[in-house]
BADREN-480213 format. One line per 10 residues: number of its first residue (from 1); for each residue x, y, z of N, C-alpha, C. Coordinates in pm, 1 decimal. Example, Ala and Ser with C-alpha at 12.3 -4.5 7.8 and 13.67 -1.06 7.14 Angstrom:
2
1) 1319.0 -569.0 780.0 1230.0 -450.0 780.0 1320.0 -330.0 780.0 | 1285.0 -225.0 708.0 1367.0 -106.0 714.0 1290.0 3.0 787.0
//
This chain:
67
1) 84.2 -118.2 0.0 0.0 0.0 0.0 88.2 123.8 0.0 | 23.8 210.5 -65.5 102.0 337.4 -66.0 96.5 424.6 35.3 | 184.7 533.3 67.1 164.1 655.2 176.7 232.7 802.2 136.7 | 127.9 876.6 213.9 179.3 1005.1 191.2 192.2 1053.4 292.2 | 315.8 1162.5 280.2 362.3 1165.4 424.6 244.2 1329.5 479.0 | 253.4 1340.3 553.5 141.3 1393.2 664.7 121.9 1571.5 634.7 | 267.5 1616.6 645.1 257.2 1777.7 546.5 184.0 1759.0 439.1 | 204.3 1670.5 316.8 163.4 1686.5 167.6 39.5 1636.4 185.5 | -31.5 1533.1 262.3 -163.1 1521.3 272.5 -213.6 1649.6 311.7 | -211.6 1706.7 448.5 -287.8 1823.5 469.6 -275.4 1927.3 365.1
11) -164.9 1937.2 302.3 -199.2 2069.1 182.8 -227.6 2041.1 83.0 | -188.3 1887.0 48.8 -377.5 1854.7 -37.7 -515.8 1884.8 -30.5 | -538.2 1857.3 91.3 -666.5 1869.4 146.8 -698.0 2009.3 158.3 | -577.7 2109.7 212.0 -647.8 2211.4 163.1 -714.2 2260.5 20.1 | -604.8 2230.8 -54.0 -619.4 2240.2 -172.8 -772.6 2187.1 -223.1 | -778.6 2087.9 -193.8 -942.7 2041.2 -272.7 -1000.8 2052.5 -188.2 | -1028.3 2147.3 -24.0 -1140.8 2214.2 17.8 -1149.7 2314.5 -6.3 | -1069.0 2415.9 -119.4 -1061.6 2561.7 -118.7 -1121.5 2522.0 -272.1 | -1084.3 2446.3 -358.5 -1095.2 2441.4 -504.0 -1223.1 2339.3 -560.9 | -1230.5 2221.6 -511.1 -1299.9 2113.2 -540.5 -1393.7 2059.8 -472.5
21) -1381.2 2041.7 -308.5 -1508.7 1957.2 -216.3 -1428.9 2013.9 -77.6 | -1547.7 2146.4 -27.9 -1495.7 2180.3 86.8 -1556.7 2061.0 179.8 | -1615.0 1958.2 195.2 -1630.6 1869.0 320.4 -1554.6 1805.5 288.7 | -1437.6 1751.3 177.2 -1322.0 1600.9 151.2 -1307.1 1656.1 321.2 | -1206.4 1528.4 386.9 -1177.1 1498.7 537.2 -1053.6 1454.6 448.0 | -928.9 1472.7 533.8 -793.5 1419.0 517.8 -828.0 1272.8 506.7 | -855.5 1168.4 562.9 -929.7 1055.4 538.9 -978.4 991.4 442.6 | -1047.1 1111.7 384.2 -1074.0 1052.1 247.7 -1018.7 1072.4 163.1 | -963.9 1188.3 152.2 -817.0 1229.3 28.2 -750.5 1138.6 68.6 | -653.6 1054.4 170.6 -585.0 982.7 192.7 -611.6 828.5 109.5
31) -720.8 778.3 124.3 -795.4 670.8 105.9 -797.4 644.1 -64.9 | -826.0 752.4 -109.5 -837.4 838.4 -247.1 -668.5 814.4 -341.4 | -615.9 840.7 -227.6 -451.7 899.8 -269.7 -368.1 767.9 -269.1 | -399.1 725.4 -188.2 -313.8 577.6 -161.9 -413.8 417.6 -151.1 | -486.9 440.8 -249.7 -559.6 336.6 -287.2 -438.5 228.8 -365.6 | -496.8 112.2 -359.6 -445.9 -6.9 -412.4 -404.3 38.5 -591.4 | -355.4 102.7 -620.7 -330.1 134.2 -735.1 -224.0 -10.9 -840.6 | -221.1 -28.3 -961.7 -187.8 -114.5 -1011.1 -1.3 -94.6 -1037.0 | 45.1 -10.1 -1080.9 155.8 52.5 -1078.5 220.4 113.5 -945.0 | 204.9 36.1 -812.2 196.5 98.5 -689.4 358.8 149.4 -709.7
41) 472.8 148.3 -716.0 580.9 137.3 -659.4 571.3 314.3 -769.0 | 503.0 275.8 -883.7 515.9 414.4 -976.0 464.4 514.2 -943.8 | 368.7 512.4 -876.5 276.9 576.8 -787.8 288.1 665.5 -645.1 | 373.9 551.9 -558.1 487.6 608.4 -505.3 576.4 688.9 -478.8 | 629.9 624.6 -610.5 775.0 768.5 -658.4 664.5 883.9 -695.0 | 565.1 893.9 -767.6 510.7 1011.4 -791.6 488.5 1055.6 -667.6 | 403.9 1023.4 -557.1 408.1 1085.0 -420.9 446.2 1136.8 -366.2 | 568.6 1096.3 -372.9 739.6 1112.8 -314.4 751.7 1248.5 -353.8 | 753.5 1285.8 -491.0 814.1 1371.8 -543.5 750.4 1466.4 -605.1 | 612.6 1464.7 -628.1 552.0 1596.9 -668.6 457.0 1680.9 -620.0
51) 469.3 1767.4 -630.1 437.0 1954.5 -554.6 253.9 1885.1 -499.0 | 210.4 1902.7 -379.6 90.6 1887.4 -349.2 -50.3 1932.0 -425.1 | 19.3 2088.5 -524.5 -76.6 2138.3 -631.6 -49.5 2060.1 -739.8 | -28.4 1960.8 -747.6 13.2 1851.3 -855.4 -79.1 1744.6 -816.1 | -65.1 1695.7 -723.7 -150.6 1601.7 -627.0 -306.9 1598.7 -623.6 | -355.1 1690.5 -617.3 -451.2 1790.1 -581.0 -523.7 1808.9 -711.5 | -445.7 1840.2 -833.5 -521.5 1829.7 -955.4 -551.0 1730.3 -1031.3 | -463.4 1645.0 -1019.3 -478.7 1461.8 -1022.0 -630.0 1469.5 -932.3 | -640.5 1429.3 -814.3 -756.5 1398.9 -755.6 -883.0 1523.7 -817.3 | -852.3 1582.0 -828.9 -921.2 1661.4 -838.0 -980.7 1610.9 -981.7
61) -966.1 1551.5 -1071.5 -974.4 1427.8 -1218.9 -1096.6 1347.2 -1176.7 | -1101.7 1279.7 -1074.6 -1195.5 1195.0 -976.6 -1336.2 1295.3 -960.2 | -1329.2 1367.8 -957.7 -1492.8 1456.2 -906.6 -1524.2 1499.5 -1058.8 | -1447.1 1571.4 -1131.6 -1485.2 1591.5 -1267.1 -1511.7 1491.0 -1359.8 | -1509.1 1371.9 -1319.1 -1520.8 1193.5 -1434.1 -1645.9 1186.4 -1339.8 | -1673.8 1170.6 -1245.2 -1785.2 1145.6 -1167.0 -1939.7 1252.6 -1167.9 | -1910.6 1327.1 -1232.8 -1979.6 1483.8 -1249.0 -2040.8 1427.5 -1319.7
//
């Protein structure tokens, strides 16, 4: 399973309660973020390494396909 470390979750979450779904809960962006993904280890390294407004617009893909 994947993880994100605890700074870049919360300024995700800000991020898609200011832009996308002010009730998301860190919880569920988390859940969202580090789901069983198929490419996990690739997924990962993306985690690892890119800007939370990067993060944030990725998920933010999820409410606009669901719209």
């Amino acid at each position: 399973m994947t993880s994100i470390d605890c700074a870049t979750l919360k300024a995700v979450t800000e991020i898609i309660n200011a832009e996308t779904d002010p009730a998301a809960t860190e919880d569920l962006i988390e859940s969202e973020i580090c789901a069983d993904w198929h490419e996990s280890q690739g997924h990962q390294d993306w985690l690892d390494n890119a800007i939370p407004a990067e993060i944030a617009d990725w998920l933010a893909g999820f409410y606009k396909e669901s719209a």
